[in-house]
C-alpha positions as semicolon CSV with decimal commas, in nm:
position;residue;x (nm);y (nm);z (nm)
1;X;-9,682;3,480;-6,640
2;X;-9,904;3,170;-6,638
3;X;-10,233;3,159;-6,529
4;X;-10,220;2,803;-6,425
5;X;-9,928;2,700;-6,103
6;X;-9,915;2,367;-5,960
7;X;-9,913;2,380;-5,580
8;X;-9,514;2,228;-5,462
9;X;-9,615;2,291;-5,109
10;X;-9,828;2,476;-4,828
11;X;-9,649;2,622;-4,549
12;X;-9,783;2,876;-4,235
13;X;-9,697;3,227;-4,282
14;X;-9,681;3,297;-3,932
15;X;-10,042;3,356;-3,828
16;X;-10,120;3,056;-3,765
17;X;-9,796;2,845;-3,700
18;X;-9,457;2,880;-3,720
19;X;-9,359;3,041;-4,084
20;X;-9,210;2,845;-4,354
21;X;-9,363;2,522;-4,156
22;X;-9,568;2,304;-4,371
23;X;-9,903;2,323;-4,277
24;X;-10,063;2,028;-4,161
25;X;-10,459;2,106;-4,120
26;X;-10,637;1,866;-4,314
27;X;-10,852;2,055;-4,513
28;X;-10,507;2,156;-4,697
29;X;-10,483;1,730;-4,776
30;X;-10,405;1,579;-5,097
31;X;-10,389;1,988;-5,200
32;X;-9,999;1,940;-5,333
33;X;-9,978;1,831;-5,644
34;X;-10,308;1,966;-5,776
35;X;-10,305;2,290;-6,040
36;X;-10,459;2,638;-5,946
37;X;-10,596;2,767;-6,258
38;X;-10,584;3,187;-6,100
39;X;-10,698;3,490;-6,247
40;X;-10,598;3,832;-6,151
41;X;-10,391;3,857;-5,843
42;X;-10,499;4,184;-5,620
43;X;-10,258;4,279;-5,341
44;X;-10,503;4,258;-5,012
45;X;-10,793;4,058;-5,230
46;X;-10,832;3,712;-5,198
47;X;-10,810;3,469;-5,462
48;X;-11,096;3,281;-5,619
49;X;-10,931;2,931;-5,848
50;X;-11,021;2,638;-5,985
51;X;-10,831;2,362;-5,893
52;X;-10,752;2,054;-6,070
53;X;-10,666;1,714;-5,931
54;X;-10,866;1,753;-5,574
55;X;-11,053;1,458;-5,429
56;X;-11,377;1,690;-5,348
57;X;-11,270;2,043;-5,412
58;X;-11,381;2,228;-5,702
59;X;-11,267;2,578;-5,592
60;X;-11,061;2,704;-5,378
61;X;-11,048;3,075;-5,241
62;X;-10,757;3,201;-5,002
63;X;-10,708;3,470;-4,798
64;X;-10,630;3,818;-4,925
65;X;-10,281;3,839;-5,045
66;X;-9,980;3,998;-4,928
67;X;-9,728;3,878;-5,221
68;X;-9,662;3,706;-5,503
69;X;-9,322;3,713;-5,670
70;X;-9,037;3,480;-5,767
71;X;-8,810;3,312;-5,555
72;X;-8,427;3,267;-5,608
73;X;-8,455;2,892;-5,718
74;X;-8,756;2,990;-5,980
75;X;-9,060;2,920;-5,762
76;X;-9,330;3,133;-5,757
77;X;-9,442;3,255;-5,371
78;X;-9,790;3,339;-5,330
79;X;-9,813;3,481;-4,961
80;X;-10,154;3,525;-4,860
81;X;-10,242;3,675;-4,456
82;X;-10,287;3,313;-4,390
83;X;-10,078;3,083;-4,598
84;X;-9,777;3,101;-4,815
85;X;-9,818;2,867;-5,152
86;X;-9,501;2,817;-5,289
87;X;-9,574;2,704;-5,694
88;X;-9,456;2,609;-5,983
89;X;-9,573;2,731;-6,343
90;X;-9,783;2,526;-6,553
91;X;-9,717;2,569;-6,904
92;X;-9,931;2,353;-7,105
């Protein structure tokens, strides 16, 4: 497994919207696109990255996680109480 993902997309995980709806607040802007560079994942820690490629954020720290695993069409699902990141490895 990689340690760095580029984010495909943001979508609610049902807290806060509808799940599997792209979320729309704009402190998630110009966010797809960019590279998390993660470290360990904890199931029911939060995350602490760097991110590449943001207009003003440095870091970026989510919520504590539910899941992270593999989807059918090779993404990888990070599902945080909050937000589901769906992400694609970075291999370089």
């Amino acid at each position: 497994m990689s340690e760095k993902y580029k984010i495909i997309n943001i979508v609610h995980s049902g807290r806060k919207g509808p799940r599997w709806e792209t979320v729309t607040d704009p402190k998630y802007d110009d966010m797809r696109g960019c590279i998390l560079k993660i470290g360990e994942i904890r199931q029911f820690k939060p995350i602490n990255a760097t991110i590449y490629g943001h207009p003003y954020y440095d870091t970026w720290r989510t919520s504590e996680v539910i899941g992270f695993s593999r989807d059918h069409d090779g993404a990888y699902i990070l599902e945080t109480v909050n937000t589901i990141y769906i992400l694609e490895e970075v291999t370089q």
